[in-house]
N, C-alpha and C positions, 0 to 999 in steps of 0.2 A: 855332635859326633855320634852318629847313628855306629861303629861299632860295637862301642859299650853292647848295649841292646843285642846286634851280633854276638855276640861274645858271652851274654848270657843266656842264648836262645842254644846255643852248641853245646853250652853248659848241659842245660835243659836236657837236651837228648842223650849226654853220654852220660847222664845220670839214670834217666829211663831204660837206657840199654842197658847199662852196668847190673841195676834193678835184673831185669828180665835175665839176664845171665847167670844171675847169683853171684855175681863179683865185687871185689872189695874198690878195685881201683882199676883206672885206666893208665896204660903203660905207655900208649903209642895214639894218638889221633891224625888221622890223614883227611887234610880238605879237598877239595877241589872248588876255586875260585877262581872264577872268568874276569877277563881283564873288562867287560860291558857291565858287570854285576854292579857298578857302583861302590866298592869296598876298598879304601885304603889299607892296604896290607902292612903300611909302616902305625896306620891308626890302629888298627887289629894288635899288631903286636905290642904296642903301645899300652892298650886295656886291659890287653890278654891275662899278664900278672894279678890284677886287680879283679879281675874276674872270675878264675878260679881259686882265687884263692880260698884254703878250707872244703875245696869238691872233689870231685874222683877224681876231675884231672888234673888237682893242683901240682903233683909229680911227674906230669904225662912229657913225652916229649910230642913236639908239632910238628906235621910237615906239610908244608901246603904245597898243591900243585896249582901252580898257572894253566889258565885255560884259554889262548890264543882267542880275540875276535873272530870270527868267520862266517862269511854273505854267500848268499847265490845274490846276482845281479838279476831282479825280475823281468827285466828288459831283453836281455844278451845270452844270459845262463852263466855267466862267467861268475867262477866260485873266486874269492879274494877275501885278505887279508883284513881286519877291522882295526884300527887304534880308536878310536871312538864312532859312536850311533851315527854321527853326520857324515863318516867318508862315503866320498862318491864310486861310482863302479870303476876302476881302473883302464875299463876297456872303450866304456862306449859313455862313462860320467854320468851316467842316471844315479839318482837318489834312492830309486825304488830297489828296494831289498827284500830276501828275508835272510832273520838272523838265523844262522846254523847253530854254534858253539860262541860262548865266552860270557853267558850270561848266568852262570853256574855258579851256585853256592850248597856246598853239597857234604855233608861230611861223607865222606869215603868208607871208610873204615874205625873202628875202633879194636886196638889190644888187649884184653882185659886180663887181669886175675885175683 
């Protein structure tokens, strides 16, 4: 379960940030996580407890934002939809792609005080 590891790498940064701000704690963290990222989000929040527990964010509240898959089709140009790395182009079923959005794992934001 590679979240854990996630989980304490987020840690990681809102501790650094918190640092640089001169703050005690973090109130609010916003992710952004693409549904191509490879990150179960029920595994995440699963760890998430265990993970900060005793750090800035162990009071924080979470809000993660989903980040839809999305292709251009390198064949057609046809921009479409991803549920996973293998869908084909919708228009013309080529494989060849590139990925636009949804491989994103990003904290967004953090609230501090």
């Amino acid at each position: 379960m590679h979240e854990l590891s996630i989980a304490l790498g987020i840690v990681d940064i809102a501790e650094k940030e918190t640092t640089k701000a001169n703050a005690k704690k973090v109130d609010l963290i916003e992710l952004e996580i693409g549904t191509l990222a490879g990150i179960e989000i029920d595994s995440l929040d699963f760890v998430w407890p265990s993970a900060v527990k005793d750090t800035v964010l162990e009071h924080a509240k979470k809000k993660i934002h989903v980040i839809q898959g999305q292709a251009k089709c390198s064949d057609c140009d046809t921009l479409f939809n991803l549920n996973n790395m293998y869908d084909s182009c919708p228009n013309c079923h080529s494989f060849l792609k590139a990925i636009i959005h949804g491989k994103e794992l990003k904290v967004k934001a953090l609230e501090v005080s």
